[in-house]
N, C-alpha and C positions, 0 to 999 in steps of 0.2 A: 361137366363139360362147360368152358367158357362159351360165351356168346359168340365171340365171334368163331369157335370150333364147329356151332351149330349150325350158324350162316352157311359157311365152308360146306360141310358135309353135305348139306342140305342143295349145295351146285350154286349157290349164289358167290357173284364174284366182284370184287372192289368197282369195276363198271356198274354196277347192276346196285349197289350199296352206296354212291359216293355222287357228289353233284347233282343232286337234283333241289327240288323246292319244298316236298314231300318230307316232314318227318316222322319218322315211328321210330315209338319208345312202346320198350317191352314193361306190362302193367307188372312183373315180377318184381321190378325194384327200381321201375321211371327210366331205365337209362336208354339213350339216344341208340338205336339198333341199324340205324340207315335214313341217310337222306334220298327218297328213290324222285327220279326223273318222271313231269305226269309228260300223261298224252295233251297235246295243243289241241284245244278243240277244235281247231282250226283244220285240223288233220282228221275230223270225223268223217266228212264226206268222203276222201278218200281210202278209209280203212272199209266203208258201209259198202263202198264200188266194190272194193274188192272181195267182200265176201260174197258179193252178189254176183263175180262174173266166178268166182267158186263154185254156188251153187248151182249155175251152167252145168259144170261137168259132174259132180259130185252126185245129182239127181239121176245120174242116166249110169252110175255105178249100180251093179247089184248088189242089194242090201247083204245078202250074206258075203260079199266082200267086206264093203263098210264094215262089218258085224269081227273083220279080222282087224282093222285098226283098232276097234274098241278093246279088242282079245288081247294085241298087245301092250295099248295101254293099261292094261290089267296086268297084264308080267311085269312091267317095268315099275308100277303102283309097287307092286309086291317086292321088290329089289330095293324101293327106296324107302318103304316103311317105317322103317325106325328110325329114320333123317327126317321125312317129313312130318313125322308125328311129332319128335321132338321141338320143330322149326313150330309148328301147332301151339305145341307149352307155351315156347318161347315169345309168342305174337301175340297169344289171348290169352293166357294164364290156365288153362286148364291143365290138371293133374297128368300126370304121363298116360296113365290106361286111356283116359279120354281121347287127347290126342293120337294115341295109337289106334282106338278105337271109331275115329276121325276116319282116318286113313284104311282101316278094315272098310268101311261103310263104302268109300269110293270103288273098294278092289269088289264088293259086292253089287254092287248098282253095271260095273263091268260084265260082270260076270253073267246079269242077268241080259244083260243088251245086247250082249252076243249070242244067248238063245234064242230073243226077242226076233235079230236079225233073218230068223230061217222060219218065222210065225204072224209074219204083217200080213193077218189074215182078211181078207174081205169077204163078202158072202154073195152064193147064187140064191135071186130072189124068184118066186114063182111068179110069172106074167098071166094075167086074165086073158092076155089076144093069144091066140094059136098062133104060134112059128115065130113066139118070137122070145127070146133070154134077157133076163134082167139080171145086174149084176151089181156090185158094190164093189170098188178098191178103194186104194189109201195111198196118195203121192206125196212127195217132197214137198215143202211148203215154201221155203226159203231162208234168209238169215236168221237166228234165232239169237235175240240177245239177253243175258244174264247178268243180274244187279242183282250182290250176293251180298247178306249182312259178314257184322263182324265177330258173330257168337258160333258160326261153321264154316269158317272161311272156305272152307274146300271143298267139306262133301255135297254144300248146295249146288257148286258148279260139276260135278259130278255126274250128280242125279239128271239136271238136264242137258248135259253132253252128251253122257253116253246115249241118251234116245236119241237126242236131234241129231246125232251123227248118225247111228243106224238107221234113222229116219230118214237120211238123206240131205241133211241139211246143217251149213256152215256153223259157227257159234260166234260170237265175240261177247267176250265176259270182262265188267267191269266189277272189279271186287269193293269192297269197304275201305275208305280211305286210313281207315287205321289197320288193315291187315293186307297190307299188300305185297309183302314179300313171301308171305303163303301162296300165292298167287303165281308169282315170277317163278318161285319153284316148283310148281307145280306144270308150268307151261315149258321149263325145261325137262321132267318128264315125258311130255307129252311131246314134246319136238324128238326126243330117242325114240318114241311110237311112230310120228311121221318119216322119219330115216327110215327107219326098220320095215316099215310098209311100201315104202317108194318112189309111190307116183298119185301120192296126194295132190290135188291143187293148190297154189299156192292161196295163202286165205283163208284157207277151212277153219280155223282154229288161231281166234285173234286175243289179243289181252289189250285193254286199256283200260290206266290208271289216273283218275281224278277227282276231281269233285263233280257241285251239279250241274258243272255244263256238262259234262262230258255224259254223264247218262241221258241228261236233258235229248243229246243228241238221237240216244238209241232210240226214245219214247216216241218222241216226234216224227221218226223216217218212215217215210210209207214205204222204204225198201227192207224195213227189220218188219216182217207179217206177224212175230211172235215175240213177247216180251216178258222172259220170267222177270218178278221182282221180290227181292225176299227184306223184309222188313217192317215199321211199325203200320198202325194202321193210317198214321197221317202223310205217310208216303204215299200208300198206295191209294189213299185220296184224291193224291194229285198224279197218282202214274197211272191208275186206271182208264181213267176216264176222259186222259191225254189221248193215249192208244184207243181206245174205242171211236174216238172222234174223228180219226182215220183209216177208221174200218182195220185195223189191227186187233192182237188177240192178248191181251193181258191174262197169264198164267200171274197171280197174287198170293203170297205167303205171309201174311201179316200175325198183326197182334195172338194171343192167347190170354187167356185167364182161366185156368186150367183148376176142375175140382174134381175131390174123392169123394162119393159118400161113403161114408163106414156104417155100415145096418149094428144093429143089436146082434146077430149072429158069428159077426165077421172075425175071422184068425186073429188076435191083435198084433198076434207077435209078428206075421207076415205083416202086415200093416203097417207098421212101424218101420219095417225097412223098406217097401217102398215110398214111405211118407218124406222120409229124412233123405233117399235118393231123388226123390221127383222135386221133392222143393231147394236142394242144396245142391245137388251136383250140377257141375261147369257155375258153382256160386248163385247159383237161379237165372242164369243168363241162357238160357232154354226158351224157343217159343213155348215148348211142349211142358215147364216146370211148372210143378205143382205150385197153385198159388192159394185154392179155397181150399176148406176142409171143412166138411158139411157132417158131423156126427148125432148119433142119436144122442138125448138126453142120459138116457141110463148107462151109457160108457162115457161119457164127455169126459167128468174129471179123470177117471183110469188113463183116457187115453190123453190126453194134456200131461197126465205124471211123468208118465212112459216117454212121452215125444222132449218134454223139458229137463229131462235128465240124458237122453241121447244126446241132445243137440248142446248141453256141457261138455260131451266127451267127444266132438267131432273136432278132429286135428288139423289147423288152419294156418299154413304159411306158403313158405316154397313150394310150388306143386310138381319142382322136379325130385322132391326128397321122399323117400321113401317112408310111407304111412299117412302123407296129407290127404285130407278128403276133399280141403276147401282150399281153392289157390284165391288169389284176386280178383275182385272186378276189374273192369276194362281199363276203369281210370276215375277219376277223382270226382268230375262228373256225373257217372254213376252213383257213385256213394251216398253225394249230396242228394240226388233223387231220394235216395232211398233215406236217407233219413227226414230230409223233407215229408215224403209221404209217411213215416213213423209218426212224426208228429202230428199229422191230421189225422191218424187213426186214433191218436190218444185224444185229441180235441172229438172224435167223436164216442169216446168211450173206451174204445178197445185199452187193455190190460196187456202190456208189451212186456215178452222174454226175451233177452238179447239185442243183437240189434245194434251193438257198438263198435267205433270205428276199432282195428285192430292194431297198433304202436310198437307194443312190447314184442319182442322176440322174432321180428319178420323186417325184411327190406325198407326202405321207403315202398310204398305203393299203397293202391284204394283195399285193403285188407277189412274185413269186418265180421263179427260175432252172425249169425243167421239168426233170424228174427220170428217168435212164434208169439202172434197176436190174435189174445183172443178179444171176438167182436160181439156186441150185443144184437147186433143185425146186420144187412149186409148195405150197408150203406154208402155212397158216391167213390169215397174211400177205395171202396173195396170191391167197386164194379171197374175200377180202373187197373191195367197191367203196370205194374212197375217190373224194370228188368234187373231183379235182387232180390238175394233169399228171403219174403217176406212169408209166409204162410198164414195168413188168416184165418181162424178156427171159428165156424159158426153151429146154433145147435140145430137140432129138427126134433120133431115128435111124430110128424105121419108122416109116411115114404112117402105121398105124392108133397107135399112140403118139397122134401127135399131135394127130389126132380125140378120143382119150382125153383129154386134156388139156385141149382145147378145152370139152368137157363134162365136164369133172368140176371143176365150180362149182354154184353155189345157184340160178344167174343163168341168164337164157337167152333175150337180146335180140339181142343182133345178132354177128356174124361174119363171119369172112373169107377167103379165100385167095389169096397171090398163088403161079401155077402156071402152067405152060405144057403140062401134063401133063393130055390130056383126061380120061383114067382115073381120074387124083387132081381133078380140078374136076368130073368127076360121080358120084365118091362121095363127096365134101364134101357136094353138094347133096341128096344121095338118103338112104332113112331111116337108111344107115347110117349117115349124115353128122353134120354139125353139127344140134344139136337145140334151136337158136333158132328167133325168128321171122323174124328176118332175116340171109339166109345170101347174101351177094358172091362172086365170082370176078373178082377183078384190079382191084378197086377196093375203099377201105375200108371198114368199118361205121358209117360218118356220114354226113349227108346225105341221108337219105332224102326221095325224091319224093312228091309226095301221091299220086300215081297207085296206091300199093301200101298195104294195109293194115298200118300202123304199131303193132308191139304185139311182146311176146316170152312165152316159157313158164317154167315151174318157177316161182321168185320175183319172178319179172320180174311175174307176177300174172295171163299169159293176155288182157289185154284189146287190142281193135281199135278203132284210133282210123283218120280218113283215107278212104282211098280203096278200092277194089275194092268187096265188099260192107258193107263196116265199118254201111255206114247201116243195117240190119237192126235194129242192137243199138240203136237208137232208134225201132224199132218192134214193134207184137205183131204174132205171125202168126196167122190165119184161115182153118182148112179151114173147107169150107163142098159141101155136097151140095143139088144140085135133082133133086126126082123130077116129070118133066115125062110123065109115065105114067098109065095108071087100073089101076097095081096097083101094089103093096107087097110087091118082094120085100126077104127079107132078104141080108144079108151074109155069104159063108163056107157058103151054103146053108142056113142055121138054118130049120127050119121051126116056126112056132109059127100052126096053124091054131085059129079061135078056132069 
């Protein structure tokens, strides 16, 4: 399918694609995909009004209503599937499945929000005074805004749509200025959900496309109370601690440096193909992609054989072609990162496999070999994320080592271990363990299900996006006491007779 068939299909239309200031080029082979129109930031205050006299009405809906907007954005997700997955390849370079699998993850985070919707549970507390009820609920909070990188254009704004709308509360998402027509289609989706529901207010559900004024915007408003931000950690450096500064609530998705340990016991064979998935697929442009590899001495060179003969035979061009594993990076940009940092892993020692930009047999575009570097420790190098297939291979000799290891980075999103060794997979898990937010046994650090709350610690930034209780963080809580009595005692026994 030509580019512009994909556009098309995907509901994007010559307005939506033409005259703006904005350009995007698709990293498959550079070429110019749309000039898109930003938002004036000048026009932030009155997009922020308008979610906020949104959230007026939208709060006093009952959530298992809301919980039907989200339901049919889930059917219409499901209708455009194979358009916007494609539109997906087409913007960021991943492989078809990915992108498809893009687009699965949105129809699930749905799916779960509309269960959610009929379970925004609060609790009855027991009160120490006679005659009187203690209670907990959970209210609408207000505008929720979304700064969504450019490695999940879509499923990020997903995850937290679908709660903050079940949650009762507006959205306005400003996406990655190099994936923004993921975006555009995705909010024409989502306007066939607001038809089809009704009597939405107008507002619920905004898009704007910029740079950093325009998010600047969202950070700064005391009328956005909740501010996902998904990206490196030197962003959320500066978006954090904006938003706290006005008593707002920073939801933070930042950095990874993502490791396995492999014990002496561990499947290798299993091993090996989460190894070669977690560090290569979407090219290593994953928060959650594998980047250390912590092995025991006595399999090290086995398993270096094993990973350096796979990663000759992984298929690297087109990634709308049938059998690629590895499409491009984002852009030329990237590449240079990543051979920049090859270089200073060899100036500190490391031993590089791969690793070279890719010419022969593919498009113009940032194409390149995946890179398995082995390192004599874990040095500056390699306590740092670069966003490209680097895998750094370090050794260990006693498990608590390589726990050590594992945590002693900046980072602390997700982890892994392949073990057969219950002892060693439940103290990986346990506090002595890994000090992520997501910690595996015998599967990689990629691929997270929406079912679990998605987030990590230290610079990772601490935020939950997703599943389990995550929807909290899109709402206030509410003690609340009834004295259904004819007296007034106090709390704690205080007496204060008048």
């Amino acid at each position: 399918m030509t580019h512009s068939a994909t556009l098309a299909a995907a509901g994007l239309t010559p307005a939506d694609l033409t005259g703006g200031t904005l350009t995007v080029r698709s990293p498959i082979d550079g070429a110019d995909l749309a000039r898109v129109h930003e938002t004036p930031a000048s026009e932030m205050p009155v997009l922020i009004a308008r979610a906020k006299s949104a959230f007026t009405q939208w709060r006093t809906v009952p959530a298992p209503r809301r919980g039907e907007l989200v339901r049919l954005l889930g059917e219409e997700l499901r209708a455009a599937k194979a358009d916007l997955g494609a539109l997906v390849t087409l913007e960021v370079g991943k492989i078809t499945s990915e992108g498809l699998g893009e687009v699965q993850e949105m129809i699930d985070i749905c799916d779960f929000a509309v269960g959610l919707s009929r379970q925004l549970y609060g609790l009855t507390i027991a009160s120490e005074r006679p005659g009187h009820r203690m209670a907990e609920t959970w209210h609408p909070i207000g505008p929720v805004g979304v700064i969504s990188a450019f490695n999940f254009p879509v499923a990020v704004w997903s995850w937290n749509a679908a709660l903050a709308l079940v949650c009762g509360n507006p959205v306005i998402w400003k996406p990655s200025e190099k994936t923004p027509l993921t975006a555009i289609a995705t909010m024409r989706i989502m306007e066939r959900a607001l038809a089809r529901f009704g009597d939405a207010p107008q507002g619920l559900c905004q898009l704007v496309i910029g740079g950093p004024e325009i998010g600047a915007a969202l950070v700064d408003s005391p009328d956005v109370p909740v501010l996902s931000a998904t990206g490196s950690t030197r962003m959320g450096g500066i978006v954090g601690p904006k938003v706290a500064a006005r008593w707002g609530r920073p939801i933070l998705e930042l950095g990874g440096n993502n490791a396995m340990i492999v014990a002496p016991s561990a499947d290798l064979d299993m091993a090996v193909r989460a190894i070669v998935f977690g560090a290569v697929g979407t090219a290593g442009q994953r928060c959650t992609s594998l980047r250390r590899l912590i092995v025991h001495r006595s399999i090290r060179d086995d398993l270096v054989a094993r990973l350096t003969k796979a990663y000759a035979s992984l298929p690297i061009g087109d990634p709308r072609a049938e059998g690629t594993l590895i499409g491009p990076l984002i852009d030329e940009a990237a590449r240079d990162r990543m051979m920049h940092q090859l270089t200073r892993a060899r100036a500190d020692g490391g031993t590089v496999h791969g690793g070279q930009p890719v010419t022969q047999g593919v498009s113009p575009g940032a194409y390149v070999t995946p890179a398995l570097v082995e390192m004599p420790a874990q040095t500056a190098t390699v306590r740092e994320e670069t966003f490209a297939p680097i895998l750094y291979v370090l050794t260990y000799d006693a498990f608590d080592d390589a726990i050590a290891l594992q945590n002693d980075v900046p980072q602390g999103l997700s982890s892994c271990i392949f073990t057969l060794n219950l002892r060693e997979a439940e103290t990986f898990l346990s506090a002595a363990g890994s000090d992520c937010g997501i910690a595996n046994v015998n599967i990689g650090p990629s691929g997270a299900e929406i079912g679990g709350a998605f987030g990590g610690e230290k610079e990772t930034g601490g935020g939950r996006e997703s599943g389990s209780d995550a929807w909290k963080g899109y709402m206030r809580r509410q003690t609340s006491t009834v004295n259904y009595s004819a007296h007034l005692p106090l709390a704690q026994g205080v007496r204060f007779d008048l």
